[in-house]
C-alpha positions as CSV (number, residue, x, y, z in Angstrom):
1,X,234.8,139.3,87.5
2,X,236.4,139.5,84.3
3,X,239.2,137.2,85.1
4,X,236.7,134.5,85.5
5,X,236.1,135.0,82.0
6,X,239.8,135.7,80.5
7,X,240.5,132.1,82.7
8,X,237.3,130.3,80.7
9,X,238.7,132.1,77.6
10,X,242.4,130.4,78.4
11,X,241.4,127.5,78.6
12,X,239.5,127.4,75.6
13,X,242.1,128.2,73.8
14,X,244.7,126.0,75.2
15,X,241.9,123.1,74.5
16,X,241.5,124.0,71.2
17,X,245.2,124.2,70.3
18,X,245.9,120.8,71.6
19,X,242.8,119.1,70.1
20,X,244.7,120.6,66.6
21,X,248.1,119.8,66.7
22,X,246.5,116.2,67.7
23,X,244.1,116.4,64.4
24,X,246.9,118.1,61.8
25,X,249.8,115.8,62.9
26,X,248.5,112.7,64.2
27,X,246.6,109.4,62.4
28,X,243.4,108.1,64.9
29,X,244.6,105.7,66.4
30,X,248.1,106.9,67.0
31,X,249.9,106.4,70.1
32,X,253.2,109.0,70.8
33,X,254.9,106.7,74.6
34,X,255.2,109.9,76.5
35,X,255.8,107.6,80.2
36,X,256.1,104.0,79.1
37,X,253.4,101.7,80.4
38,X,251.5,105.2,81.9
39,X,251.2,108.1,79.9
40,X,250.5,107.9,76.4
41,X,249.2,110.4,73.4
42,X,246.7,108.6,71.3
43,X,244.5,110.3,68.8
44,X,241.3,109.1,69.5
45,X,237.2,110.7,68.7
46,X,234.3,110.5,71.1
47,X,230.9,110.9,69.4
48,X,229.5,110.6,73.4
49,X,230.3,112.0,77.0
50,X,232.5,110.6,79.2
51,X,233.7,107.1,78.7
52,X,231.6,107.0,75.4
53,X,228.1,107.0,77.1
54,X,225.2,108.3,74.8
55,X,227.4,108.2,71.7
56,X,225.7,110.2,68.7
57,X,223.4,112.1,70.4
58,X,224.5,115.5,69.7
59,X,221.3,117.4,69.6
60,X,221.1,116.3,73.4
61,X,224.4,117.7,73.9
62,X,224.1,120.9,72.2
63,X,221.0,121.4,74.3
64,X,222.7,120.2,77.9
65,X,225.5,121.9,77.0
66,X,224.0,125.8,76.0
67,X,221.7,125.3,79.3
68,X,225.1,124.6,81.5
69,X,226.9,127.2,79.9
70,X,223.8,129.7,80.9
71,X,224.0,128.1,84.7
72,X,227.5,128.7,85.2
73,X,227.5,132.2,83.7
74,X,224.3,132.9,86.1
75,X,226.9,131.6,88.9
76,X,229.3,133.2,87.6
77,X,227.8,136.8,87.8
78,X,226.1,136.4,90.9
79,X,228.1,134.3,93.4
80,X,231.8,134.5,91.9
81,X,232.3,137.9,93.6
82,X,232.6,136.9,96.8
83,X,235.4,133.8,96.3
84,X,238.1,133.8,94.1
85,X,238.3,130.1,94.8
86,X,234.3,129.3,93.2
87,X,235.0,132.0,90.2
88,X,238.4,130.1,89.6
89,X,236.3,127.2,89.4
90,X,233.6,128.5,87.4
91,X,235.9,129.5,84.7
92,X,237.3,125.9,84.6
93,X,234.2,124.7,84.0
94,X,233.0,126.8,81.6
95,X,236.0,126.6,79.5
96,X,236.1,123.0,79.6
97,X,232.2,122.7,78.4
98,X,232.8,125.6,75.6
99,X,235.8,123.9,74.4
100,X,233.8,120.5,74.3
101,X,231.3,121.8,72.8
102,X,233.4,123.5,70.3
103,X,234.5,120.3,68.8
104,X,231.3,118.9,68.8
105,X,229.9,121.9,66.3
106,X,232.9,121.6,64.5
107,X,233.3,117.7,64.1
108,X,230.4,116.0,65.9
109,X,232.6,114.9,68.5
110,X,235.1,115.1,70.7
111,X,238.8,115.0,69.7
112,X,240.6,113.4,72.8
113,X,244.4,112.1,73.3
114,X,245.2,112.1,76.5
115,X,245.6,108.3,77.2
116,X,247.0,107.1,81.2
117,X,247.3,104.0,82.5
118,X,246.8,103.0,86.3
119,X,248.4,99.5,86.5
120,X,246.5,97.4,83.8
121,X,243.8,99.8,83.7
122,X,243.0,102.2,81.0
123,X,241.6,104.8,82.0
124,X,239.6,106.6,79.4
125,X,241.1,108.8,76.5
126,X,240.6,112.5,77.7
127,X,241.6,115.8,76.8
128,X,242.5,119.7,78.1
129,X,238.6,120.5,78.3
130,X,237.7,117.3,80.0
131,X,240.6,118.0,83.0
132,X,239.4,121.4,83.3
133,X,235.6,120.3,84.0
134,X,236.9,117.6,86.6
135,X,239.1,120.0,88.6
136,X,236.7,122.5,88.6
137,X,234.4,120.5,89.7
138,X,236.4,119.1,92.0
139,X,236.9,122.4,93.3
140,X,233.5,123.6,93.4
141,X,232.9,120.7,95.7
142,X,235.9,121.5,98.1
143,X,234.5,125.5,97.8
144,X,231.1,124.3,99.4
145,X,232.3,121.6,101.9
146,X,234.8,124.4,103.6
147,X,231.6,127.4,103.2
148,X,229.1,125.4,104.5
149,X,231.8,123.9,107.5
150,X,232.0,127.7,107.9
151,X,228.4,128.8,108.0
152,X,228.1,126.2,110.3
153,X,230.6,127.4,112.9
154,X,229.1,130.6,112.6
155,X,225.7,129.9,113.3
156,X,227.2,128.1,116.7
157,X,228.8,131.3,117.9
C-alpha cells in the first residue's frame, strides 16, 4: 500500500522539478527544438484546465481538486490491495493532480512546456503532472475493461 504512495510522491517530485528548471532557466514563451517540426520545450502558463478551459477560476480548482485527491486516496486504501495494476494507477493520478495543484497554490496556474506537434497540429502545451493523470487514467480504464471481462466469465462458469 505504501508504494502507491512513494509512486504519487515520485511523481510529484519529478513534476515539480521540471516545472522549475522550466521557470529558473527559461523566458514564457521560449521554445528549446528538441525533434524539429514535433517535439518542442516551450515555457508556457495555464491559468485553466486542459487546453485552457475555465481559465482563472482557481477557487473552483482548489475545491475539485482537494475533493479528487480525497476520492483517489479513498480508492486507494480500499480497492488498491487487490491489483497492483489500479494502485499503479492511482498513484499516477494522484501525483499528477497534487503536483497540478501545487503550482496552482504557488503561482495561480499551471507551469507547462511540453509542446508536440502531430502533422500541422499543435497539440496543447502540457507537462510531467498532466501525462501522469492521462496514463493513469488510461490505465484505470484498461484495469476495469479486463476486471469486469473477467467477472463476466466467471459468472458464466
Amino acid at each position: 500500500m505504501w508504494r502507491v504512495y512513494v509512486v504519487a510522491l515520485a511523481v510529484v517530485i519529478i513534476d515539480q522539478l521540471t516545472k522549475w528548471l522550466v521557470v529558473t532557466n527559461m523566458e514564457i514563451g521560449e521554445h528549446i527544438t528538441v525533434i524539429e517540426s514535433f517535439f518542442y520545450l516551450t515555457s508556457h502558463r495555464n491559468s485553466g484546465a486542459a487546453w485552457g478551459i475555465l481559465e482563472g477560476q482557481m477557487i473552483f480548482f482548489y475545491i475539485i481538486t482537494l475533493v479528487v485527491v480525497a476520492f483517489i486516496v479513498f480508492y486507494i486504501q480500499k480497492f488498491a490491495k487487490e491489483s497492483k495494476w489500479l494502485g499503479l494507477a492511482l498513484a499516477f493520478v494522484l501525483g499528477g493532480a497534487v503536483g497540478n495543484f501545487i503550482d496552482r497554490l504557488i503561482h495561480k496556474e499551471v507551469v507547462d512546456f511540453f509542446d508536440v506537434y502531430i502533422g500541422t497540429y499543435d497539440y496543447p502545451i502540457f507537462n510531467i503532472a498532466d501525462s501522469s493523470l492521462v496514463v493513469g487514467v488510461i490505465v484505470i480504464f484498461i484495469y476495469t475493461f479486463f476486471d469486469e471481462r473477467n467477472k463476466k466469465r466467471s459468472n458464466q462458469k
